[in-house]
C-alpha positions as CSV (number, residue, x, y, z in Angstrom):
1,X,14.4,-19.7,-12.0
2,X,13.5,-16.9,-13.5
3,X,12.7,-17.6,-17.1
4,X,10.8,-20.5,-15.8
5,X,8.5,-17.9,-13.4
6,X,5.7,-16.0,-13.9
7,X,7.2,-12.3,-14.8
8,X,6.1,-9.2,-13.9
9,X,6.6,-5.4,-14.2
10,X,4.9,-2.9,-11.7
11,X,4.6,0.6,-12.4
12,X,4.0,3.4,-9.9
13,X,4.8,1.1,-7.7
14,X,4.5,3.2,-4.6
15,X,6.1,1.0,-1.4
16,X,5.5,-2.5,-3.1
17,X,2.3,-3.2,-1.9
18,X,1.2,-4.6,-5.3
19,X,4.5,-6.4,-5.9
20,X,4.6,-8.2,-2.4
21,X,1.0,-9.8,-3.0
22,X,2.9,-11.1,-6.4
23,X,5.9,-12.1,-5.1
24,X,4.1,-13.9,-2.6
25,X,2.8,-16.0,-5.2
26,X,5.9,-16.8,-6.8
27,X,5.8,-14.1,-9.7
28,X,9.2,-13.0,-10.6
29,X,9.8,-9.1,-10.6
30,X,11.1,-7.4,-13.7
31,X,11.3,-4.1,-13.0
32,X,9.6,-1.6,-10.0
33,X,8.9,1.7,-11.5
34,X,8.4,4.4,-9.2
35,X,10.0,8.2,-9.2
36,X,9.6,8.8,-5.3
37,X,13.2,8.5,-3.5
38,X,11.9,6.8,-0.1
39,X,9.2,4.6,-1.6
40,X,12.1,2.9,-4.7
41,X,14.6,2.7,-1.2
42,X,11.7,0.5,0.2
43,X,11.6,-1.2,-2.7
44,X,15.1,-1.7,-3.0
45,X,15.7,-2.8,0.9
46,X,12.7,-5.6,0.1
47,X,14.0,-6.9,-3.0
48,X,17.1,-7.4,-0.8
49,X,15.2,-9.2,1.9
50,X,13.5,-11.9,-0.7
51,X,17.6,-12.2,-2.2
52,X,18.8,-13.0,1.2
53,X,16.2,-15.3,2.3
54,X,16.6,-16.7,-1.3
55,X,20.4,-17.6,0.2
56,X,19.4,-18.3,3.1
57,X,21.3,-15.2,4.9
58,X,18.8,-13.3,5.9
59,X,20.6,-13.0,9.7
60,X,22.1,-10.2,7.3
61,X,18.9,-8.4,6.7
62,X,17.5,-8.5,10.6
63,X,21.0,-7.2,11.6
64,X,19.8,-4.0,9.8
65,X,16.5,-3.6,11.1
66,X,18.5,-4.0,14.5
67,X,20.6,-1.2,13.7
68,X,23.9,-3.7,13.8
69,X,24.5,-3.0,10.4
70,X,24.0,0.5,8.3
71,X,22.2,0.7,4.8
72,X,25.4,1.0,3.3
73,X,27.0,-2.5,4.2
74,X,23.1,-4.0,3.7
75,X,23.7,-2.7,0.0
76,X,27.3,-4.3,0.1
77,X,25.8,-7.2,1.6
78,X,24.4,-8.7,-2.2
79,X,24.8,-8.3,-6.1
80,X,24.5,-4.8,-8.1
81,X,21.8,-6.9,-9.8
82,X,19.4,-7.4,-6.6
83,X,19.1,-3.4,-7.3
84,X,18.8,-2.7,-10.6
85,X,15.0,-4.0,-10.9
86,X,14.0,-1.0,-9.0
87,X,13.9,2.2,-11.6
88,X,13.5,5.4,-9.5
89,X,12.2,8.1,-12.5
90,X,9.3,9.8,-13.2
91,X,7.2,8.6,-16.2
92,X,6.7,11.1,-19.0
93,X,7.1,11.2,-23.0
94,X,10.4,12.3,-22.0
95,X,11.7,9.4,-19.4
96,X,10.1,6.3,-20.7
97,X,12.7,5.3,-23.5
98,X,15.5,4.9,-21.5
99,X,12.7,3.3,-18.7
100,X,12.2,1.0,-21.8
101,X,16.2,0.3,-22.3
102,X,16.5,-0.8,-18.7
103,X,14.0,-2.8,-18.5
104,X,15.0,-4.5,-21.6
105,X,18.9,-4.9,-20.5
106,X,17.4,-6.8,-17.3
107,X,15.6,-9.1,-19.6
108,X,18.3,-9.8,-22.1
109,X,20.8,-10.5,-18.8
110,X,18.0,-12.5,-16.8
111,X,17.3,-14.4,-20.4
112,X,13.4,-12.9,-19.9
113,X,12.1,-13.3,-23.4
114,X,8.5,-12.2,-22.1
115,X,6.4,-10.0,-19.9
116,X,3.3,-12.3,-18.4
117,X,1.4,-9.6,-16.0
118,X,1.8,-5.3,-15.9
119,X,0.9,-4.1,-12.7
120,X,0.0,-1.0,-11.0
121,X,-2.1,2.5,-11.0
122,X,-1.0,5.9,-11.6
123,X,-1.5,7.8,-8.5
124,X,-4.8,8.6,-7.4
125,X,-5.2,11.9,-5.2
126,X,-6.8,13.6,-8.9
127,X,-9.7,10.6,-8.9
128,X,-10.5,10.5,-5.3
129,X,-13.4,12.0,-3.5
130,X,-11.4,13.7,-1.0
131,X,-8.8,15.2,-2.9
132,X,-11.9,16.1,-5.3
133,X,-13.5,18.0,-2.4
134,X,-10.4,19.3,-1.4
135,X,-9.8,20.8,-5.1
136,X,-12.5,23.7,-4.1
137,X,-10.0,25.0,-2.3
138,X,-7.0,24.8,-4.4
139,X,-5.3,27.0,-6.9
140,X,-4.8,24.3,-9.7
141,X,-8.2,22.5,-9.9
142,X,-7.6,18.6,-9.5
143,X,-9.6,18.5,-13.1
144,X,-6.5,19.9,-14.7
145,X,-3.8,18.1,-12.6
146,X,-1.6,16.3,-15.1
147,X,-1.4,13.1,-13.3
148,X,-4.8,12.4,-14.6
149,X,-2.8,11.7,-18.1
150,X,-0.8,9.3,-16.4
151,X,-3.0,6.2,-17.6
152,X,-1.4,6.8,-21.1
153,X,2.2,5.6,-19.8
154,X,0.4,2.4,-18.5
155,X,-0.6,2.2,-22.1
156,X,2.8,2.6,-23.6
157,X,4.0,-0.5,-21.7
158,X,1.3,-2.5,-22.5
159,X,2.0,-1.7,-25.9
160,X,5.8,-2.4,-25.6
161,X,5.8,-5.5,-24.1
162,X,2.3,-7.0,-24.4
163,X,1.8,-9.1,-21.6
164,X,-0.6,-11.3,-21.3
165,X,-2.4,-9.8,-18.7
166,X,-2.4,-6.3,-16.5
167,X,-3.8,-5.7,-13.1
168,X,-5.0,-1.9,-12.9
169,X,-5.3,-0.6,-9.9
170,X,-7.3,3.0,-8.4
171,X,-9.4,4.7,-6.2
172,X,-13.3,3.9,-6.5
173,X,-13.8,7.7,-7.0
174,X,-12.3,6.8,-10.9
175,X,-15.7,6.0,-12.3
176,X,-17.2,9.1,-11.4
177,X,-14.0,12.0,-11.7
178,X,-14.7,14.5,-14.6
179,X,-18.5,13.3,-14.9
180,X,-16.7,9.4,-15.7
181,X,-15.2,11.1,-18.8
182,X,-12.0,10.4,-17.1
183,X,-13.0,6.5,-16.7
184,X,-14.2,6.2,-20.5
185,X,-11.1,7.7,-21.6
186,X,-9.0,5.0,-19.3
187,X,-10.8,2.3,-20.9
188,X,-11.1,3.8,-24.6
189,X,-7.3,3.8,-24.1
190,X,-6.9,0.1,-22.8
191,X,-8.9,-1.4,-25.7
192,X,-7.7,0.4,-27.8
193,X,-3.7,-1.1,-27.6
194,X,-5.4,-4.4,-27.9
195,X,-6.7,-5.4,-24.8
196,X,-10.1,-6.9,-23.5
197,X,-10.9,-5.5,-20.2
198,X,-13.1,-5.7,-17.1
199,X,-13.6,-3.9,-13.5
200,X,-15.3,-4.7,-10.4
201,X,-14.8,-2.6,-7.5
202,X,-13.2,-4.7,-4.6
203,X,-13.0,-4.4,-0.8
204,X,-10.0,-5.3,1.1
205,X,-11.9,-6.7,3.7
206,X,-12.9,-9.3,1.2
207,X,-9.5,-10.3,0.9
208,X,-8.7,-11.0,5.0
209,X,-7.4,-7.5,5.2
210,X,-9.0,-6.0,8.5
211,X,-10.0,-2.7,7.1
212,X,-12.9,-1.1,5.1
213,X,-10.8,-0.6,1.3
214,X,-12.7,0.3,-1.9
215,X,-10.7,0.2,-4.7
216,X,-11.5,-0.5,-8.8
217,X,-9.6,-3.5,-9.9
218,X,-9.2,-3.1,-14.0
219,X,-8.0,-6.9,-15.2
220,X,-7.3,-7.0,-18.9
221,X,-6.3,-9.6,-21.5
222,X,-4.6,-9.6,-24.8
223,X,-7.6,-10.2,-27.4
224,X,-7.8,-13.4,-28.8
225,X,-6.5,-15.3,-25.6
226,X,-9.9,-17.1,-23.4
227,X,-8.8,-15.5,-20.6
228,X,-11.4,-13.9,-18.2
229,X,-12.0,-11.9,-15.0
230,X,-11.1,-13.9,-11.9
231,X,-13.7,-14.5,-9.7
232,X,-12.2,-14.1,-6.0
233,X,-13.6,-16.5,-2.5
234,X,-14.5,-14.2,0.0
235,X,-11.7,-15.1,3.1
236,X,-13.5,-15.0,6.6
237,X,-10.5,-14.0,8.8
238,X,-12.1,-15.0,11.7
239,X,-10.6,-11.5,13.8
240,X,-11.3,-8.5,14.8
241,X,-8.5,-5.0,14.6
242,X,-7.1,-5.6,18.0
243,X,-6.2,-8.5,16.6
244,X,-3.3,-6.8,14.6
245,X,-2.4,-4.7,17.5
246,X,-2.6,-6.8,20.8
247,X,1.0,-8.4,20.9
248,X,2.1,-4.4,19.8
249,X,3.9,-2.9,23.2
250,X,1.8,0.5,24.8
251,X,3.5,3.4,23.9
252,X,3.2,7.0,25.2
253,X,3.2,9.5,23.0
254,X,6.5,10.2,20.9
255,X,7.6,7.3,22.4
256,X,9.6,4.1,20.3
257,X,9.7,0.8,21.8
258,X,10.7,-2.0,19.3
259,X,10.2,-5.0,21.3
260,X,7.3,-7.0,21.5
261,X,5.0,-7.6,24.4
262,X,6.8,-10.2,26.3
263,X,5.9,-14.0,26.7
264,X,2.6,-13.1,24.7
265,X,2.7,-16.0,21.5
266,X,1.7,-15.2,18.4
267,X,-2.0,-15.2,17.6
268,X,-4.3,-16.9,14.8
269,X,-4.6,-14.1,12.7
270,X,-1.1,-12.8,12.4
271,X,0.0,-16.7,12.3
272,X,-2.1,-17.3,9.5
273,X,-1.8,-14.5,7.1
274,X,2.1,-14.2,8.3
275,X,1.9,-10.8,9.3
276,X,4.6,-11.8,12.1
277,X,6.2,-14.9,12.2
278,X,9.1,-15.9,15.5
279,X,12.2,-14.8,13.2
280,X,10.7,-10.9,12.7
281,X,12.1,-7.9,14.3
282,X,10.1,-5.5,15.2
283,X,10.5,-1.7,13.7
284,X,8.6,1.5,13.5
285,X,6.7,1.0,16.2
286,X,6.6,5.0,16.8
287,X,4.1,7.0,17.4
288,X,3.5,11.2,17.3
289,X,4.2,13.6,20.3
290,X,0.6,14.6,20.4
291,X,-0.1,17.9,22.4
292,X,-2.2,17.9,25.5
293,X,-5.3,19.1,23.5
294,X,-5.2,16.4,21.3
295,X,-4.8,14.3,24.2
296,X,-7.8,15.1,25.8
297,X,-10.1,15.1,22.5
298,X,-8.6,11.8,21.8
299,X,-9.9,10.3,25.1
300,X,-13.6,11.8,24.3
301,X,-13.2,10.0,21.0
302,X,-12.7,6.9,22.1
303,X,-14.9,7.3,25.4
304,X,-18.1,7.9,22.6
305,X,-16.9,4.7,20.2
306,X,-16.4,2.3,23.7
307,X,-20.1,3.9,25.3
308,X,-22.1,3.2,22.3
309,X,-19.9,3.3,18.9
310,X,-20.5,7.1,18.4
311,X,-18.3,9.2,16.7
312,X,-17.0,12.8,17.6
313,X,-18.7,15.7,15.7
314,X,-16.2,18.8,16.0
315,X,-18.7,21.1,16.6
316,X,-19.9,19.4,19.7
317,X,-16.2,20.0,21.3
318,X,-16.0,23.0,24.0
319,X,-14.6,25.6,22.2
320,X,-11.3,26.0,24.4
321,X,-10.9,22.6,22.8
322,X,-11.4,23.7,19.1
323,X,-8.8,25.4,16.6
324,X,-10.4,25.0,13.3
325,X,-12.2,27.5,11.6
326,X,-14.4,25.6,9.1
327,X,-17.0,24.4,11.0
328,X,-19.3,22.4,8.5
329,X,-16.7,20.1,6.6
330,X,-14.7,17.4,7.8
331,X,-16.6,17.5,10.9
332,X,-15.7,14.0,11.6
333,X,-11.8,14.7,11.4
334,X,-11.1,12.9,14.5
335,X,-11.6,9.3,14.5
336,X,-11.0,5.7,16.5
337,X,-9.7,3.0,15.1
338,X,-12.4,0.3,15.1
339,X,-10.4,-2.0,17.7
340,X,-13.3,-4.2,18.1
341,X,-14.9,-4.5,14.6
342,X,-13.7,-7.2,12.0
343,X,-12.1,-4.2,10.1
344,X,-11.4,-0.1,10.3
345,X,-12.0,2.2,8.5
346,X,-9.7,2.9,5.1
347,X,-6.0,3.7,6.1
348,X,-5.0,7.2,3.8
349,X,-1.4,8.8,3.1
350,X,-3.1,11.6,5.1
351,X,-1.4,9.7,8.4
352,X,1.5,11.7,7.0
353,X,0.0,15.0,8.4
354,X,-1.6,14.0,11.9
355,X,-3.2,11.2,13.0
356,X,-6.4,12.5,13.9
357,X,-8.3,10.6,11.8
358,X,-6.3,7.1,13.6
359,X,-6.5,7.4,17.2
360,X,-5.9,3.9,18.9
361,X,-8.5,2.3,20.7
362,X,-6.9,1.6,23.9
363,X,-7.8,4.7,26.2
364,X,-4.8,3.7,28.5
365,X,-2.9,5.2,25.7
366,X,-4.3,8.1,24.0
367,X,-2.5,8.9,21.0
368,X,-2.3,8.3,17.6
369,X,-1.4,4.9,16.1
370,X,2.5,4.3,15.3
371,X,3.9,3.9,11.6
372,X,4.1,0.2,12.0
373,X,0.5,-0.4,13.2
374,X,-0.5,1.4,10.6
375,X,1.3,-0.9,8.1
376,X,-0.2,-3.6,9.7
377,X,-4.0,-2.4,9.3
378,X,-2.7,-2.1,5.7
379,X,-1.7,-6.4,6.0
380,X,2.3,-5.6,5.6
381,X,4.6,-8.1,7.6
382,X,6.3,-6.9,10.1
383,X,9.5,-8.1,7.9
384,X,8.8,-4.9,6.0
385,X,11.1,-2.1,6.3
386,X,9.9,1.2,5.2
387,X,12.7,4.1,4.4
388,X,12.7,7.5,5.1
389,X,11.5,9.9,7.5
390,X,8.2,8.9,9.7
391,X,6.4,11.4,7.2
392,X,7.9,9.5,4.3
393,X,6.8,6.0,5.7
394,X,3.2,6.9,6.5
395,X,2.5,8.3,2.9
396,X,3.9,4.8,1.9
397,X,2.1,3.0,3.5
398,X,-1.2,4.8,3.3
399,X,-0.9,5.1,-0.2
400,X,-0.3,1.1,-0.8
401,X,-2.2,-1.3,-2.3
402,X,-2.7,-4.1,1.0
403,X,-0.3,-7.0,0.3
404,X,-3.5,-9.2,1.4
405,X,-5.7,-7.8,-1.4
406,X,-2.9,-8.0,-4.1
407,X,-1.8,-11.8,-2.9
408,X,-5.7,-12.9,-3.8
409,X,-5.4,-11.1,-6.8
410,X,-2.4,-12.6,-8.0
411,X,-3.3,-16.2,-6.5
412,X,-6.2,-16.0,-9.3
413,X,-4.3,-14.8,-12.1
414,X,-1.7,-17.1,-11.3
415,X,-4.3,-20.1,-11.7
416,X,-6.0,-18.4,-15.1
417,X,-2.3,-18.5,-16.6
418,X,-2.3,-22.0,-16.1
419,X,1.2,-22.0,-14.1
């Protein structure tokens, strides 16, 4: 099955965002690249799930979400070989031989003889706007964060294995970091290992994802090959956010509750784009302890977005209610989740901190949204397990590309290679 399929390799491959679009599609993973502990354990604990529904086991995979089972005997539970496409290291000059040597021993034992797609984007927080305004206040400028250098591995595996195309994926803020020397060096760099390249900045919410995602989408070809850039149909999802969150049980705050809401059937939208289908179990449906002050600023946040769709300037708060000393950035740091828009605004790892910025519409609740309502605004199944810490999962998952977005992406280049 797999020299027939469509091969891919992923790099920085965060929680698999990218690679669950692809896989969705068919495309057979090579190798996931990615140095952070949690996010290649999320990797690893999905390529288990797509073995064991491959067999037709995968009683053995909801056993562990239950808790029936521990990581351990879900590990024992398949082949060394389900594992050994996920590659937890760091990229440098220093790592990416023997990166190079596993990737080729999977190939030579899977009898893969070609790479057809690279996919993936170094990580982002030196590109973006906010960690841009954020540098002002930093020691190390984000200008000379070495990350920004991290394009040049991409480059290196294009190089090695020359696939026949690559999906590059980054913040919209890329075109404009260092003055857009830092985006005519990307692209100098692309051409210049043989490539023919194009970008177009995408939304999510072009893609049926229910949230407001910017993101520049590089799509290169070898020269010499009439490929081209795909042109993607606009999906109408026909939903609004509570949508994603209506068959979701209330929770208080720093409460779990991992059942869904009884005798409530699954609607259009998470039927349709299989978000949750009547095998899942439901998991991180938790949500932060927030303190009574954040309580009571949350219910004035989502009183102003229900009167009128206003949003909460800090400065306007009593000052009992206040605790921040800059007064004239970020003054929109608490913020509603759009429950009754066709999408919200764009999901950020910065959920790991507090979730001021994602308060839940409903003002029966008041709190903050939970880890796995959060990976649904990002379009993850509820079939996806994220390890680690609650800290650990909401950087994953704010920090993914939506499985929504990268599914279109891959159903076009899917078509363009003709299988």
């Amino acid at each position: 099955m797999k020299r027939d399929s469509l091969n891919f390799i992923d790099l920085f491959a965060g929680a698999g965002g990218l690679s669950e679009g692809f896989m969705q599609k068919g495309f057979n993973p090579i190798a996931h690249i990615e140095m952070n502990q949690y996010a290649a354990m999320t990797l690893e604990t999905r390529s288990i799930y797509y073995f064991l529904k491959k067999v037709r086991r995968l009683n053995v995979y909801y056993d562990y979400l239950r808790g029936d089972i521990t990581r351990a005997q879900l590990l024992e539970a398949v082949p060394p070989e389900v594992l050994q496409t996920v590659i937890c290291e760091e990229m440098s000059t220093k790592t990416i031989s023997n990166i190079f040597e596993q990737i080729d021993l999977i190939m030579e034992q899977d009898g893969i003889n070609h790479v057809d797609v690279v996919v993936g984007g170094p990580p982002c927080q030196a590109y973006s706007l906010v960690g841009r305004a954020q540098s002002k206040h930093m020691e190390t400028p984000m200008e000379q964060d070495p990350r920004n250098e991290l394009y040049k591995m991409y480059t290196r595996f294009l190089t090695k294995y020359q696939p026949r195309m690559f999906v590059f994926e980054n913040v919209a803020g890329i075109k404009t970091a260092r003055n857009g020397a830092a985006f005519r060096n990307l692209q100098s760099h692309l051409k210049r290992v043989g490539y023919v390249i194009e970008y177009r900045e995408l939304n999510a919410s072009d893609f049926g994802v229910l949230q407001n995602r910017k993101r520049m989408i590089i799509i290169g070809w070898r020269k010499g090959t009439d490929f081209r850039y795909p042109d993607f149909p606009i999906v109408n999802p026909h939903a609004t956010v509570s949508d994603l969150l209506v068959d979701l049980p209330a929770l208080e705050r720093g409460q779990t509750l991992n059942e869904y809401r009884p005798n409530l059937p699954i609607n259009q939208y998470l039927r349709r784009f299989r978000i949750r289908t009547e095998h899942d179990v439901l998991t991180h449906h938790v949500c932060r302890s927030n303190t009574n002050r954040d309580v009571e600023i949350y219910r004035r946040v989502i009183e102003l977005w229900n009167d009128n769709h206003s949003r909460l300037n800090y400065n306007h708060l009593p000052e009992e209610l206040k605790t921040h000393k800059n007064r004239s950035s970020f003054v929109d740091r608490f913020k509603v989740v759009e429950g009754d828009m066709p999408y919200c605004h764009t999901v950020l790892a910065h959920l790991s901190k507090d979730g001021h910025y994602f308060i839940h519409p409903d003002i029966e609740q008041c709190r903050s949204i939970s880890v796995r309502e959060a990976a649904r605004l990002q379009s993850f199944p509820d079939s996806y397990y994220f390890e680690g810490p609650r800290t650990a999962q909401f950087v994953q998952i704010g920090n993914a590309v939506p499985p929504l977005m990268a599914k279109g992406i891959a159903t076009q280049i899917k078509a363009l290679l003709g299988d």
